[in-house]
Phi, psi and omega in degrees: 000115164204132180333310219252081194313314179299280179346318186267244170020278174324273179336315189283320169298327201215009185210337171118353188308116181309169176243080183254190186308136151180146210287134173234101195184170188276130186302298230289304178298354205251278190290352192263357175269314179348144180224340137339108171266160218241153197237354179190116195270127104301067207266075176248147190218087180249131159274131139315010200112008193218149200253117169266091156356304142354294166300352203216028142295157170308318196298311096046260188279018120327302194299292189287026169249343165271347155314320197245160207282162170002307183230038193292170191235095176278125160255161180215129167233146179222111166249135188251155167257129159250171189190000000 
């Protein structure tokens, strides 16, 4: 999953990203339609300095806990830029 297709792009051209299927969309809109349960969660975020709000609600982490399988694996990374 990732919003930004040049981003997904970018990776794969310069970091090595294998080249599979990936979802290009807002994460929050994704777990909240999804009827899949999911066996590993990736919750990555980088910012410029603003938190997108959107991401970090109950409502949020309801959806991605109706996400994931049974014995599922959520990760959360949070990078902030301050300046």
């Amino acid at each position: 999953m990732e919003i930004d297709p040049v981003v997904h792009r970018f990776a794969e051209d310069h970091f090595g990203l294998p080249r599979i299927n990936v979802f290009h969309e807002d994460g929050r809109a994704f777990v909240e339609k999804t009827k899949e349960k999911w066996d590993y969660i990736l919750h990555d975020v980088f910012t410029g300095g603003t938190v997108p709000a959107h991401l970090f609600t109950k409502e949020m982490w309801k959806s991605v806990k109706a996400a994931l399988a049974e014995h599922g694996v959520l990760t959360v990374v949070c990078s902030f830029v301050v300046l």
